[in-house]
Backbone as XML, in Angstrom:
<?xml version="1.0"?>
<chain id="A" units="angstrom">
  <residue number="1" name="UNK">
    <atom name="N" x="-106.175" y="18.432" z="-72.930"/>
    <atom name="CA" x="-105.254" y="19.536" z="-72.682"/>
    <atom name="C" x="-106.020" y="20.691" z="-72.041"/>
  </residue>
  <residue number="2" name="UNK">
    <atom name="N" x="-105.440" y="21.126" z="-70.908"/>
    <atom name="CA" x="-106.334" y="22.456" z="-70.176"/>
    <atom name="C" x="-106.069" y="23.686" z="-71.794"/>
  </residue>
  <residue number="3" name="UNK">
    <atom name="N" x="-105.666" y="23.787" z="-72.229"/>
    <atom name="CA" x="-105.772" y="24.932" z="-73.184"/>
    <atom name="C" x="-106.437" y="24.393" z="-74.579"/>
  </residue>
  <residue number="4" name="UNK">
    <atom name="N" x="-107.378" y="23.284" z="-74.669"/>
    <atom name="CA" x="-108.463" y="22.965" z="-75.823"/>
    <atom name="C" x="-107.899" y="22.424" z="-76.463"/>
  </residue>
  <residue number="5" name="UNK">
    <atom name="N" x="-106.456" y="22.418" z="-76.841"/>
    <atom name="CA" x="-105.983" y="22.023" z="-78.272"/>
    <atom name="C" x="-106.335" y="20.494" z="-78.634"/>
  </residue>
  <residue number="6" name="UNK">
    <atom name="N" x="-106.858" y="19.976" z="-77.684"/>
    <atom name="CA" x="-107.108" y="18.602" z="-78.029"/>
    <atom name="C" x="-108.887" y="17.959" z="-77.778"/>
  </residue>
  <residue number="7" name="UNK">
    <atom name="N" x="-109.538" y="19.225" z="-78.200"/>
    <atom name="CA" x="-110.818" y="19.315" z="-77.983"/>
    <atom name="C" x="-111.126" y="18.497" z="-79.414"/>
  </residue>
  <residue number="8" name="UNK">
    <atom name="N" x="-112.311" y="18.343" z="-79.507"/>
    <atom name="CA" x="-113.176" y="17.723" z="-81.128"/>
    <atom name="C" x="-112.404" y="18.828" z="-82.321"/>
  </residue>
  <residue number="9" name="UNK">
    <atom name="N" x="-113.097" y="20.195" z="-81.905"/>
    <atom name="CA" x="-112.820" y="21.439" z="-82.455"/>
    <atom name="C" x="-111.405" y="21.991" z="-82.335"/>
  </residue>
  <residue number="10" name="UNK">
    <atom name="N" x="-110.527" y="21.486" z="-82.824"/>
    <atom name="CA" x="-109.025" y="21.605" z="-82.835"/>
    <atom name="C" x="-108.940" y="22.799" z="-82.161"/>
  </residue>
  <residue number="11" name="UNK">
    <atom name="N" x="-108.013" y="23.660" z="-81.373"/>
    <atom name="CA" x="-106.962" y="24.957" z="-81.319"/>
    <atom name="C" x="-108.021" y="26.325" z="-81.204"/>
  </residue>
  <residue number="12" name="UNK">
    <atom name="N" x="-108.025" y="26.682" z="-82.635"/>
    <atom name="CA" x="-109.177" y="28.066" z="-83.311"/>
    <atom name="C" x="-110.374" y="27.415" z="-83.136"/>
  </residue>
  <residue number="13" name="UNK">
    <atom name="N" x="-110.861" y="28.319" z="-82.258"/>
    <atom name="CA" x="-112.583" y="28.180" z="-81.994"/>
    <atom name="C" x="-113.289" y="29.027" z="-82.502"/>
  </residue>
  <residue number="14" name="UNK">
    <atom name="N" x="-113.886" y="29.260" z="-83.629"/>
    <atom name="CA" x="-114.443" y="30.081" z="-84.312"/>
    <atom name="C" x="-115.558" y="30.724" z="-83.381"/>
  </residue>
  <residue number="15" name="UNK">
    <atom name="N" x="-116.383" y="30.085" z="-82.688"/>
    <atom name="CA" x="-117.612" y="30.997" z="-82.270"/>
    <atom name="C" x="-116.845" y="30.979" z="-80.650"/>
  </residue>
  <residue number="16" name="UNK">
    <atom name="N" x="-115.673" y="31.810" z="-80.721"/>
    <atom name="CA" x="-115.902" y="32.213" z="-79.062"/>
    <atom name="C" x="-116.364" y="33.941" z="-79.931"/>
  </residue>
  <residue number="17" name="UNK">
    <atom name="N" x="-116.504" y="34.378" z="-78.378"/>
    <atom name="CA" x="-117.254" y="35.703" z="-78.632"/>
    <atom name="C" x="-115.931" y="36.491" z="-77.807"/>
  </residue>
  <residue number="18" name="UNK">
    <atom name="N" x="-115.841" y="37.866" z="-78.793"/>
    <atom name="CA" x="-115.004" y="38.754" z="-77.605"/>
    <atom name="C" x="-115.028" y="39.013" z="-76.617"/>
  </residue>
  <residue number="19" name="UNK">
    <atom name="N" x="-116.236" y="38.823" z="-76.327"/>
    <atom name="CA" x="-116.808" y="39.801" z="-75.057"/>
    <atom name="C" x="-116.267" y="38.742" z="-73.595"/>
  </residue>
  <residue number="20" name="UNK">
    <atom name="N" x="-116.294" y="37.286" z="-73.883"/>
    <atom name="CA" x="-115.768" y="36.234" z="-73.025"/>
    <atom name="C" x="-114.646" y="36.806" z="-72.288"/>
  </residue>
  <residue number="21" name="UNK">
    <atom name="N" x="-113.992" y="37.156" z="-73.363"/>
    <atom name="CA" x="-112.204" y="36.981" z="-73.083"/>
    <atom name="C" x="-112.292" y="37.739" z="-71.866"/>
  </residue>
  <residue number="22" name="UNK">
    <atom name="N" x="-111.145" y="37.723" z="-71.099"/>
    <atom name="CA" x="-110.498" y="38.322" z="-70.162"/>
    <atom name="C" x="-109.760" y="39.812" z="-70.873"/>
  </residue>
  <residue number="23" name="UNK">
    <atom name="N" x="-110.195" y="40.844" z="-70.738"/>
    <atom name="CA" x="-109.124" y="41.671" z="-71.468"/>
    <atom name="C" x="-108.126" y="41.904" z="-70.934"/>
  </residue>
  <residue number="24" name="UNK">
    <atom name="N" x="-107.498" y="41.517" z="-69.971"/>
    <atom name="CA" x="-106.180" y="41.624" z="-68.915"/>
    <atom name="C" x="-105.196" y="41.208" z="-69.906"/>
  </residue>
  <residue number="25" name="UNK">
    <atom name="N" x="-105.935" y="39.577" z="-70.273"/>
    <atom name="CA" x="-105.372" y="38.295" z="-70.633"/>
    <atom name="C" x="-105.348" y="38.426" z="-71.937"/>
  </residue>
  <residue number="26" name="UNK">
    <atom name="N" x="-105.852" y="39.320" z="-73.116"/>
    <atom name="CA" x="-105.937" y="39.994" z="-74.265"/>
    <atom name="C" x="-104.848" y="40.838" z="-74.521"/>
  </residue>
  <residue number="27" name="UNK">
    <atom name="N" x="-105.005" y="41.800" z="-73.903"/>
    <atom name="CA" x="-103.563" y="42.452" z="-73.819"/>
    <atom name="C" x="-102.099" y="41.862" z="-73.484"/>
  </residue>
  <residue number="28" name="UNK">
    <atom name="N" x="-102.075" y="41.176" z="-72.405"/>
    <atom name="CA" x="-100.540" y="40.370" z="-71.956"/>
    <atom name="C" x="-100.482" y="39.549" z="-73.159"/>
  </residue>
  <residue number="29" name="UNK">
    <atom name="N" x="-101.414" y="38.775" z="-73.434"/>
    <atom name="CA" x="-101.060" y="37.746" z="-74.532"/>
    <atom name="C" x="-100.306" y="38.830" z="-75.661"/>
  </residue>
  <residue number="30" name="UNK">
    <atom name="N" x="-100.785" y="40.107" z="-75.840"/>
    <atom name="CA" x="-99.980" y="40.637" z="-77.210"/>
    <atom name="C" x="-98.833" y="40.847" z="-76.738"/>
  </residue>
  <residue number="31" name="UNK">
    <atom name="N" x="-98.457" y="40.843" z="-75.691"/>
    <atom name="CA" x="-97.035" y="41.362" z="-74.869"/>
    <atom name="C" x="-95.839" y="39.755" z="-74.998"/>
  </residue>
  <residue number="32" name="UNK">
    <atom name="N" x="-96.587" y="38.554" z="-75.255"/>
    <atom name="CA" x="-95.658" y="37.452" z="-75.004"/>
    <atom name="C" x="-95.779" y="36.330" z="-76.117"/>
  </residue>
  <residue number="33" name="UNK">
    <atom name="N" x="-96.379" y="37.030" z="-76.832"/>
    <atom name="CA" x="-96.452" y="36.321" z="-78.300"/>
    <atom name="C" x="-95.100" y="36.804" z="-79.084"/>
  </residue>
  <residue number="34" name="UNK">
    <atom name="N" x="-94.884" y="35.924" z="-79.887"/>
    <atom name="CA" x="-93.398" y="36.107" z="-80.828"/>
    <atom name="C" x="-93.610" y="35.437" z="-82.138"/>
  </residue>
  <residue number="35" name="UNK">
    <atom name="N" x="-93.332" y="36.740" z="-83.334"/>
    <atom name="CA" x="-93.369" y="36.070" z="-84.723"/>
    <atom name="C" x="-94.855" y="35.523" z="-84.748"/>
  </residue>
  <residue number="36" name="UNK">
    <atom name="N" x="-96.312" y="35.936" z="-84.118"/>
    <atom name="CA" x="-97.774" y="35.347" z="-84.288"/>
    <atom name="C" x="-97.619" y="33.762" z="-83.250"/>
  </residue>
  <residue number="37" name="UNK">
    <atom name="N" x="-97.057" y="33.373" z="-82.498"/>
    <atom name="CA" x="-96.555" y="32.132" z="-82.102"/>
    <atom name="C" x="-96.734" y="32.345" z="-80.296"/>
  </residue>
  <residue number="38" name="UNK">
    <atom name="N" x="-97.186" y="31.526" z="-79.306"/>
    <atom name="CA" x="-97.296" y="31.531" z="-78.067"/>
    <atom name="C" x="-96.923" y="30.186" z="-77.513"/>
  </residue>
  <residue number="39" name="UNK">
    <atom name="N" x="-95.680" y="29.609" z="-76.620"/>
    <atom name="CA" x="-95.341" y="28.608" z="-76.197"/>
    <atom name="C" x="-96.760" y="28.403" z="-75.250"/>
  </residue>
  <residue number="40" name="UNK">
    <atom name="N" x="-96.450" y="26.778" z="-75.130"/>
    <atom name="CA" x="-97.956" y="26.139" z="-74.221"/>
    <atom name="C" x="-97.140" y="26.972" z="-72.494"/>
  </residue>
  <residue number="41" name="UNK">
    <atom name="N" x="-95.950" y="26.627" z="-72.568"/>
    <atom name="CA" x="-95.366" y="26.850" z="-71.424"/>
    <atom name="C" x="-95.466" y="28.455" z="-71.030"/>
  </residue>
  <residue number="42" name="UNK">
    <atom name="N" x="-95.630" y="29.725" z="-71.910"/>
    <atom name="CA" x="-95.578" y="30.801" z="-71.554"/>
    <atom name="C" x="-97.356" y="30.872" z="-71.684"/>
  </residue>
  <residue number="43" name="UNK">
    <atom name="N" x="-98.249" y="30.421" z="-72.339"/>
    <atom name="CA" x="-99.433" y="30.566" z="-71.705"/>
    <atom name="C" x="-99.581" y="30.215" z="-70.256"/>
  </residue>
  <residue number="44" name="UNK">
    <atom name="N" x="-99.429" y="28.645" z="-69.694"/>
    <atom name="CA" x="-99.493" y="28.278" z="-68.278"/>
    <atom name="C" x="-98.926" y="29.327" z="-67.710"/>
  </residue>
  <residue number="45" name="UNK">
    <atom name="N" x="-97.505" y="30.526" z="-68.303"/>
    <atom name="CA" x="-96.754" y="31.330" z="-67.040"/>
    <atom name="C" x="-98.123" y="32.644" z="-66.872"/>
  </residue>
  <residue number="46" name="UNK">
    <atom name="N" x="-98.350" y="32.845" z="-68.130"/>
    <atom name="CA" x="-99.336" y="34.315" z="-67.852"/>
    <atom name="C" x="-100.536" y="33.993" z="-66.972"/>
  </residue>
  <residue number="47" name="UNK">
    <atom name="N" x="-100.796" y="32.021" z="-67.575"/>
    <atom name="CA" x="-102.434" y="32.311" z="-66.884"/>
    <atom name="C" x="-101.868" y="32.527" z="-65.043"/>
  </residue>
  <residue number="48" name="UNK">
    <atom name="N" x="-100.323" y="31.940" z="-64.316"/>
    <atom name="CA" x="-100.645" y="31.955" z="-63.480"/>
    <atom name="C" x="-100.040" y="33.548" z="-62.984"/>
  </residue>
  <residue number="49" name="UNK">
    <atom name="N" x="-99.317" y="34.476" z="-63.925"/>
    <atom name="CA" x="-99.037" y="35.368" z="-63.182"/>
    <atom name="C" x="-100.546" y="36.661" z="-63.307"/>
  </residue>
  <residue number="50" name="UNK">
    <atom name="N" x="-100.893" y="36.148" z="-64.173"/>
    <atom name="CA" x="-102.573" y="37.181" z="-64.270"/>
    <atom name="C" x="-103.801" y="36.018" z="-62.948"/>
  </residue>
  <residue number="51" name="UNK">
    <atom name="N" x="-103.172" y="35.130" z="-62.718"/>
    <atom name="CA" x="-104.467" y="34.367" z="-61.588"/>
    <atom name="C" x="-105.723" y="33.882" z="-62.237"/>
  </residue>
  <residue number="52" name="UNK">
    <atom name="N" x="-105.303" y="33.134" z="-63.388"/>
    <atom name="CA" x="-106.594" y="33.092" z="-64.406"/>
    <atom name="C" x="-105.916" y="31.786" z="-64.516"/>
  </residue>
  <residue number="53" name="UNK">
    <atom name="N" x="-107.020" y="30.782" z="-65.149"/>
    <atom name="CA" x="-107.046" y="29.290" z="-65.523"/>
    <atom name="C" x="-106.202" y="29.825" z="-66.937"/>
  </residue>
  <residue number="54" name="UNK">
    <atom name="N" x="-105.725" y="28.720" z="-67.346"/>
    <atom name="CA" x="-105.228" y="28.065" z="-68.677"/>
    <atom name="C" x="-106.168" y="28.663" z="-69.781"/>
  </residue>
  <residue number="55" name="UNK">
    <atom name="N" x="-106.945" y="27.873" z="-69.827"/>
    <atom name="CA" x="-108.195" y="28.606" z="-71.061"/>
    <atom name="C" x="-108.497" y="29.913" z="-71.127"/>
  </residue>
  <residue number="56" name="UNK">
    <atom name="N" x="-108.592" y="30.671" z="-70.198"/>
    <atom name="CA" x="-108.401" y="32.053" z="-70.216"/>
    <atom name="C" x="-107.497" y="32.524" z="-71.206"/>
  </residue>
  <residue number="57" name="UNK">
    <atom name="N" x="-105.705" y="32.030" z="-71.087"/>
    <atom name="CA" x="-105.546" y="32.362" z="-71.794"/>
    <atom name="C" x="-105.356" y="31.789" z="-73.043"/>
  </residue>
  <residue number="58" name="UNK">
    <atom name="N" x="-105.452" y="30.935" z="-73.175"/>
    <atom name="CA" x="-106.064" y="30.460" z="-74.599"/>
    <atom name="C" x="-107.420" y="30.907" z="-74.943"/>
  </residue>
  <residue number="59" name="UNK">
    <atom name="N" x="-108.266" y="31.535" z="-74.551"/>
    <atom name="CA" x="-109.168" y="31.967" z="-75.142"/>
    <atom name="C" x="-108.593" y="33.343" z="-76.039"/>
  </residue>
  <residue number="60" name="UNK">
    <atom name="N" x="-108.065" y="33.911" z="-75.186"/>
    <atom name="CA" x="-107.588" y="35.326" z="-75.698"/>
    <atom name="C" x="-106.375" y="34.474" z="-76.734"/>
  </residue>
  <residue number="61" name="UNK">
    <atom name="N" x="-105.944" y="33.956" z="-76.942"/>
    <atom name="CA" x="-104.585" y="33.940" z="-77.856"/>
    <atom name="C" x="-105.324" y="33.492" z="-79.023"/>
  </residue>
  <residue number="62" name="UNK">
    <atom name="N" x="-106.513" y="32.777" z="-79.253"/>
    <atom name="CA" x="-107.372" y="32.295" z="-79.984"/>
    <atom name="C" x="-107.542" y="33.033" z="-81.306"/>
  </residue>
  <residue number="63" name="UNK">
    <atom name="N" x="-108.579" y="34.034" z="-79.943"/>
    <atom name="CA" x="-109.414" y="35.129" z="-80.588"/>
    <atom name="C" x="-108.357" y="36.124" z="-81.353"/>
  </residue>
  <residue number="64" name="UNK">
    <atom name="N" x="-107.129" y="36.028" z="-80.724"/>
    <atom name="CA" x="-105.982" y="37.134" z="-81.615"/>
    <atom name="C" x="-105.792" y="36.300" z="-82.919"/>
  </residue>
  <residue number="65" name="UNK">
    <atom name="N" x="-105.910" y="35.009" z="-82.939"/>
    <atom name="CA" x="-105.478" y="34.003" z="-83.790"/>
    <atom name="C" x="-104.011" y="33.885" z="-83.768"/>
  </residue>
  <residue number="66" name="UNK">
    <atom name="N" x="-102.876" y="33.671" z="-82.646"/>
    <atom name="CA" x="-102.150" y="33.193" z="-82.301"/>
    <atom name="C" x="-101.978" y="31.943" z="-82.405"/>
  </residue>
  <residue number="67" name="UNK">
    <atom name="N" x="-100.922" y="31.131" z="-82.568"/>
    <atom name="CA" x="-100.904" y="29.869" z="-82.637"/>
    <atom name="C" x="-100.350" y="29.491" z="-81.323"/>
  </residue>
  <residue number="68" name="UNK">
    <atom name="N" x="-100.644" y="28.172" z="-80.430"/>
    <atom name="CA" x="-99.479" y="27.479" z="-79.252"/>
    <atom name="C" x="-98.803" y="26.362" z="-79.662"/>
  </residue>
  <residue number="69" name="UNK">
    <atom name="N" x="-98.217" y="26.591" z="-79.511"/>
    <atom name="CA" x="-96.887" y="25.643" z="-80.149"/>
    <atom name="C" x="-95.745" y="25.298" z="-79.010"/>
  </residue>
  <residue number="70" name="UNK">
    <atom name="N" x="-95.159" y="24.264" z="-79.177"/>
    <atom name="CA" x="-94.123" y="23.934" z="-78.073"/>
    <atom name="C" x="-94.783" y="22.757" z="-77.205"/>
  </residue>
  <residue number="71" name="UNK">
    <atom name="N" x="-95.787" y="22.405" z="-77.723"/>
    <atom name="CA" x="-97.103" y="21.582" z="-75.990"/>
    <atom name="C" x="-95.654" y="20.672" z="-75.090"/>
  </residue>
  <residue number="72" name="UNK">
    <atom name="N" x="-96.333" y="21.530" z="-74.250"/>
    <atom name="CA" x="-95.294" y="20.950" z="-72.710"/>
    <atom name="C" x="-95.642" y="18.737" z="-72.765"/>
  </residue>
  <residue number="73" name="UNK">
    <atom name="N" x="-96.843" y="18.439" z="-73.625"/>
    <atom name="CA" x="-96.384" y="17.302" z="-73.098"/>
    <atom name="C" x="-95.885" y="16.527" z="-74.486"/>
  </residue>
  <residue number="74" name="UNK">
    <atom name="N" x="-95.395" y="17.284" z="-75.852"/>
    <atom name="CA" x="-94.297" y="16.651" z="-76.761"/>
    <atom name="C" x="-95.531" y="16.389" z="-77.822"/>
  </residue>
  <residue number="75" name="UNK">
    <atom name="N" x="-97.008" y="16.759" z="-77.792"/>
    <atom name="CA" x="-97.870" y="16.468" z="-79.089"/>
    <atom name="C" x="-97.842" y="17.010" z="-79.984"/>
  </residue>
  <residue number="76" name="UNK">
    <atom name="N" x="-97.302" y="18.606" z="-79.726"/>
    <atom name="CA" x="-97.260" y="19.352" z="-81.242"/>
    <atom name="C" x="-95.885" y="20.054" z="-80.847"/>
  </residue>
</chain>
């Protein structure tokens, strides 16, 4: 999955570092999160309306400890 969730290290990546994140992509993510919750499908929309890869913003939704939920291809 371009957004990790199907990495060794499930979803929450404990050792990312803040300093990584995108803070663009830090902030919007608090703008399109609902109830602590981020569709896979509204991450793919931010990473492409901010011009940033996928993981970008899953890095930042991470580090907020957001959950993605909805996966566009029916796994979670």
């Amino acid at each position: 999955c371009q957004l990790g969730c199907f990495s060794v290290n499930k979803t929450i990546h404990d050792n990312l570092i803040p300093e990584s994140a995108d803070r663009l992509a830090l902030e919007e993510v608090d703008s399109v999160v609902q109830n602590g919750k981020l569709t896979c499908a509204g991450a793919f929309d931010l990473a492409r309306r901010l011009k940033l890869g996928p993981m970008a913003v899953a890095t930042a939704a991470n580090l907020r400890r957001y959950k993605i939920h909805q996966c566009q291809l029916g796994c979670f």
